[in-house]
C-alpha positions as a printed NumPy array, in Angstrom:
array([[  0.   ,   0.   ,   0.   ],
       [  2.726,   2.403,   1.109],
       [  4.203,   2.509,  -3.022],
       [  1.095,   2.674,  -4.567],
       [ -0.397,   5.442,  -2.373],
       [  2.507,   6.788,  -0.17 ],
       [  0.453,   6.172,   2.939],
       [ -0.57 ,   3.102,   4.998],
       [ -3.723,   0.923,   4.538],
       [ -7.225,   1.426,   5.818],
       [ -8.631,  -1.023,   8.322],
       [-10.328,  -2.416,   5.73 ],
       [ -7.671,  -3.204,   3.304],
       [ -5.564,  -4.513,   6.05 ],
       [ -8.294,  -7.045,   7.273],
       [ -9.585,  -8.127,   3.513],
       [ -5.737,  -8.993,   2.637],
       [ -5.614, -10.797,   6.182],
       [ -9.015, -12.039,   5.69 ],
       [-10.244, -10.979,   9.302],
       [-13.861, -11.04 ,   9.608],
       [-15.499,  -7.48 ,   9.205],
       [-17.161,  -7.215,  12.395],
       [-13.63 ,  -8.159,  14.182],
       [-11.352,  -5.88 ,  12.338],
       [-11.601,  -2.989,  14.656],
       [-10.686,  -4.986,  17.521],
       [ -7.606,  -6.863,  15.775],
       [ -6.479,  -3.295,  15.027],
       [ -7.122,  -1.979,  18.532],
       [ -5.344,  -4.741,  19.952],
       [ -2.554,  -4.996,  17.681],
       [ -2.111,  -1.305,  18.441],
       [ -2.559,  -1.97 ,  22.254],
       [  0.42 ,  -4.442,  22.305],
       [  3.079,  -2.326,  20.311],
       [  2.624,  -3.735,  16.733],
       [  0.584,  -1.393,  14.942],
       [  0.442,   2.309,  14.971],
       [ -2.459,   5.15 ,  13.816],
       [ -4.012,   7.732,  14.572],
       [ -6.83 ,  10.27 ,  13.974],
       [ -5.91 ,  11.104,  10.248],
       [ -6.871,   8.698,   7.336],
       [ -4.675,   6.465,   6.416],
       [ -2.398,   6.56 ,   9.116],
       [ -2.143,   3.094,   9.952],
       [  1.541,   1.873,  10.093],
       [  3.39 ,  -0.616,  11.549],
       [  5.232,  -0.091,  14.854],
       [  8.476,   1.408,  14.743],
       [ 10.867,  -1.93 ,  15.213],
       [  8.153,  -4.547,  14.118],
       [  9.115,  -5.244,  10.64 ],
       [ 12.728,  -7.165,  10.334],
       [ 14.587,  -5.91 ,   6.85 ]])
């Protein structure tokens, strides 16, 4: 997502790639964010992974 459009996914990308349920992807997110792996914030398109989560 980040090359095509230079920012991160919406919830709903995220969970249709992952193939979360709908009515849980709010709560994956929330607790993904919760334990340190995901970031975002108020602004569209602002969810990221957690600075130190991905391995290069």
């Amino acid at each position: 997502m980040w090359q095509r459009t230079g920012a991160g996914p919406t919830w709903t990308e995220l969970g249709d790639e992952l193939g979360w349920p709908p009515a849980l992807r709010a709560r994956i997110v929330r607790l993904m964010a919760k334990e340190g792996v995901l970031t975002y914030g108020t602004e569209p398109r602002s969810l990221a992974a957690a600075e130190g989560t991905i391995e290069r």
